[in-house]
C-alpha positions in Angstrom: 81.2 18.5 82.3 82.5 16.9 85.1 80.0 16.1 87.9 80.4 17.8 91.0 80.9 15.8 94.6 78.0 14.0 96.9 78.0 16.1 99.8 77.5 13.7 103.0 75.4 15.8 106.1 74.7 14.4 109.3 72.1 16.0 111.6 70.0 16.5 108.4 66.7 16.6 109.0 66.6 19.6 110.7 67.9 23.3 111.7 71.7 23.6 110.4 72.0 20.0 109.0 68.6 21.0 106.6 70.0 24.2 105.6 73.4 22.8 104.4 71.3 20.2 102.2 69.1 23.1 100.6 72.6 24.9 100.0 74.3 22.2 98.3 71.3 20.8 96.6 71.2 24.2 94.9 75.0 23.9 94.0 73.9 21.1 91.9 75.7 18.4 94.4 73.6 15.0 94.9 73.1 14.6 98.6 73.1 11.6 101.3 71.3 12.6 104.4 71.8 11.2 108.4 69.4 11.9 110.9 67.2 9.7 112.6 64.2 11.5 112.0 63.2 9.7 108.5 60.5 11.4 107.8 62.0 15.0 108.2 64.2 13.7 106.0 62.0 12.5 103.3 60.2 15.5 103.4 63.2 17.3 103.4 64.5 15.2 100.2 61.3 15.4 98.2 61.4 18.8 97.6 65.0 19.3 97.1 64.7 16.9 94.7 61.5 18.7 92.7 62.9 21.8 93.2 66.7 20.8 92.1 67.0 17.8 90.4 69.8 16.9 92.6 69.8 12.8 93.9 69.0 12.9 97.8 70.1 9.5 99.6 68.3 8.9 103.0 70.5 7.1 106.0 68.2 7.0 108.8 71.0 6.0 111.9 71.8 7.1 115.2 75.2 8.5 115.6 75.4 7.8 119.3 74.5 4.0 118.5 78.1 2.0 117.7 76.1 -0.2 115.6 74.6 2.2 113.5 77.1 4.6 113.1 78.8 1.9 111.5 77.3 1.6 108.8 77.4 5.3 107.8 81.3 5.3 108.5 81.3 2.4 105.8 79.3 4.3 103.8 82.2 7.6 103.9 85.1 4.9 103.4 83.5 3.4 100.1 81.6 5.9 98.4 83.7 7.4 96.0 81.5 9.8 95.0 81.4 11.6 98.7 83.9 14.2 99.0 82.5 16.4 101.2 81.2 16.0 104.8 79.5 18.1 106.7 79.8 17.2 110.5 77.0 18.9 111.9 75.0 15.9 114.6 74.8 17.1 117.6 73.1 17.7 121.0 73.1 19.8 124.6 71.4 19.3 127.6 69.2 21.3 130.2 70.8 22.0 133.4 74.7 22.3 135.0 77.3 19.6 135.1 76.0 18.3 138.6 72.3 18.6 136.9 72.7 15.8 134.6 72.9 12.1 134.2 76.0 10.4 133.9 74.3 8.2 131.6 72.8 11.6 129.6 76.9 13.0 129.8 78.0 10.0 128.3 75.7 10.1 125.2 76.4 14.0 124.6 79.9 13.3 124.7 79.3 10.2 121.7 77.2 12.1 119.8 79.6 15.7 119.8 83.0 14.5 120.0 82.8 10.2 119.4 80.9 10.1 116.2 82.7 13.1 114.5 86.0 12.1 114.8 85.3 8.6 113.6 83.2 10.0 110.5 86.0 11.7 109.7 88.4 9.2 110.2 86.4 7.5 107.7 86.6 9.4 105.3 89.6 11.3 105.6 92.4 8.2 104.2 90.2 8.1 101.3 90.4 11.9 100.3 93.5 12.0 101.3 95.0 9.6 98.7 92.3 11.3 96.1 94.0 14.9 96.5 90.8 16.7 97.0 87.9 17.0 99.2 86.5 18.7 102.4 86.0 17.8 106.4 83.2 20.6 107.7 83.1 20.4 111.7 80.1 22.1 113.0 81.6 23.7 116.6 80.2 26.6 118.9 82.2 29.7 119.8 80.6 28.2 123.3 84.0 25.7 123.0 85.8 29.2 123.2 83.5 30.3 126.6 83.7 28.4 129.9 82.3 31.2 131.2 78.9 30.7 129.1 78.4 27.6 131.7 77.7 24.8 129.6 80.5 22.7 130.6 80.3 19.4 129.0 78.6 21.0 125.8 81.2 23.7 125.1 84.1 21.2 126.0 83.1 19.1 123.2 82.9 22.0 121.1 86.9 23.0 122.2 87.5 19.6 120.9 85.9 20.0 117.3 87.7 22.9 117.1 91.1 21.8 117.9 90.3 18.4 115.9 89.7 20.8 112.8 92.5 23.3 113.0 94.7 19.6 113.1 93.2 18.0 110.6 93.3 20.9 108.9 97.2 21.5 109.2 98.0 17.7 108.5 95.3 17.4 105.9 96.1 19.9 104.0 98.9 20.0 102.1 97.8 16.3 100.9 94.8 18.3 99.2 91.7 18.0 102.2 90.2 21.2 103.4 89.0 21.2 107.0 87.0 24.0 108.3 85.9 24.8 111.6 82.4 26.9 112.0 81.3 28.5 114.9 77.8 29.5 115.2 76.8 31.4 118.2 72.6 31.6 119.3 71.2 29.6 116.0 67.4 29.9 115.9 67.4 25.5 115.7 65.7 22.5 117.9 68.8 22.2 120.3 67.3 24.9 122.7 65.0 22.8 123.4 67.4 20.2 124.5 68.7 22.6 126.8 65.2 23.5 128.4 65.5 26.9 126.8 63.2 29.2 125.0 64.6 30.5 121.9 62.4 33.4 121.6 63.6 34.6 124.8 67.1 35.4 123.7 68.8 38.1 122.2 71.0 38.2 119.3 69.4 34.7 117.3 70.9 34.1 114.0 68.3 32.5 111.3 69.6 28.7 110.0 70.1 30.5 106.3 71.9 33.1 107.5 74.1 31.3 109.2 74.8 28.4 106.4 75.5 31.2 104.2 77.8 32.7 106.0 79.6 29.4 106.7 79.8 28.6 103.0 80.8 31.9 102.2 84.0 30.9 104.5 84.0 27.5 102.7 84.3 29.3 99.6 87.2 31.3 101.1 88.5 27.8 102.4 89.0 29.6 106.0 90.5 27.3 108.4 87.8 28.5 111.4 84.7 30.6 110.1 83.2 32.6 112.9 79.7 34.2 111.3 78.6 36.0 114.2 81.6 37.8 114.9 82.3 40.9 112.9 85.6 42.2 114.2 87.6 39.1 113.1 90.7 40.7 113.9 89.6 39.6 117.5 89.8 36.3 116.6 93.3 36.8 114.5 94.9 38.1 117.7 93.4 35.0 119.2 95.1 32.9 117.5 98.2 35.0 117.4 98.8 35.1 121.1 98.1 30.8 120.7 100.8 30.9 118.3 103.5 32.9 120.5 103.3 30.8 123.6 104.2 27.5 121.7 108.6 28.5 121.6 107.4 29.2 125.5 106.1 26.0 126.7 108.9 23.5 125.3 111.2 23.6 128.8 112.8 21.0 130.9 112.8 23.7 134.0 109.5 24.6 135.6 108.8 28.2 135.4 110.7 30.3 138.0 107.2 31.4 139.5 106.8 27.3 140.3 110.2 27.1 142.2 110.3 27.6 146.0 113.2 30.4 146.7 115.7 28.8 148.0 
């Protein structure tokens, strides 16, 4: 029987990142979790172990931290047995854009956007030339919503959406699924980041539900899974109207509405 793939998970400890582990973990995949919280971790990877049997590997690193982000890229570039990442690290903050530090933008920006794309750039040459395997970018239908207000947060979201559909476009005929998932209000720790009180909100999806939908979308290898949003047509005419401005934008004239009548 041949032994299915290690299933890489950043953001583990908690929330989203812990309910992917428990998913996989009872898919029979061995897991290697990245968080910096080790002893969420451990926790987390003592009883998936008792109640799987699955191997659970512990990276305890800081994705915002060059240094040690390093050594989980290395980590996606050399072990063959990872073929699956899960891109899910990530953070908010409280407040508007003129609300926060510089210094606190900068970090939220590493963490979202820096750190993803180089994971995946680590591991994406090596499943590439293998045929097979799978890029998972955690996003937020927030990246779709400038109107939600969260400026710097849902602009790194656009970005691991876009980075996704790419990848998955150029990715996939060499045999790499990318997917794109979109959770909207997540009952997880980052509402405390933002200085929010989950309880007070309408509309909270549970962690489980939400893994399980995303996985159900894995499953289906959907390109973007949106679980929150039940008319998916919406998001197919989306898309559609994305698609049938790109003959339109390819002109060496400016649009007659740009040029002064003469």
């Amino acid at each position: 029987m041949t032994a299915k793939p290690s299933v890489l998970i950043t953001g583990a400890s908690t929330g989203i990142g812990a309910g992917y582990a428990d998913r996989f973990a009872r898919r029979g995949h061995d897991l290697v979790l990245v968080a910096r919280n080790a002893a969420r971790m451990e926790a987390l990877a003592e009883r998936l172990r008792s109640e799987t049997g699955v191997t659970v590997d512990i990276m305890t690193a800081d994705l915002a931290d060059p240094t040690e982000r390093a050594v989980v890229e290395t980590r996606l570039r050399d072990d063959a047995q990872i073929e699956i990442l899960i891109n899910n690290a990530g953070t908010t903050l409280a407040g508007t854009f003129l609300d926060q530090s510089t210094d606190d933008v900068e970090r939220l920006v590493t963490l979202n956007t820096t750190a993803l794309v180089r994971l995946a750039h680590a591991i994406a040459p090596r499943l590439a030339q293998s045929g097979k395997g799978a890029i998972v970018n955690i996003g937020s239908v927030v990246g779709l919503a400038p109107e939600f207000g969260m400026a710097v947060y849902g602009a790194t979201k656009a970005f691991a959406l876009y980075l996704s559909q790419a990848l998955n476009l150029q990715l996939g005929p060499q045999g790499v699924y990318v997917q794109a998932v979109l959770p909207a209000t997540t009952r997880t720790e980052i509402w405390d980041h933002a200085g929010v009180d989950v309880d007070t909100l309408s509309g909270v999806m549970e962690v489980n539900d939400l893994v399980d939908a995303a996985l159900a979308g894995f499953d289906r290898r959907e390109a973007v899974t949106i679980p929150p949003l039940h008319e998916v047509g919406k998001w197919d005419a989306y898309d559609a109207a994305r698609q049938a401005m790109l003959p339109g934008i390819s002109q060496s004239q400016p649009a007659a509405r740009y040029i002064a009548d003469a």
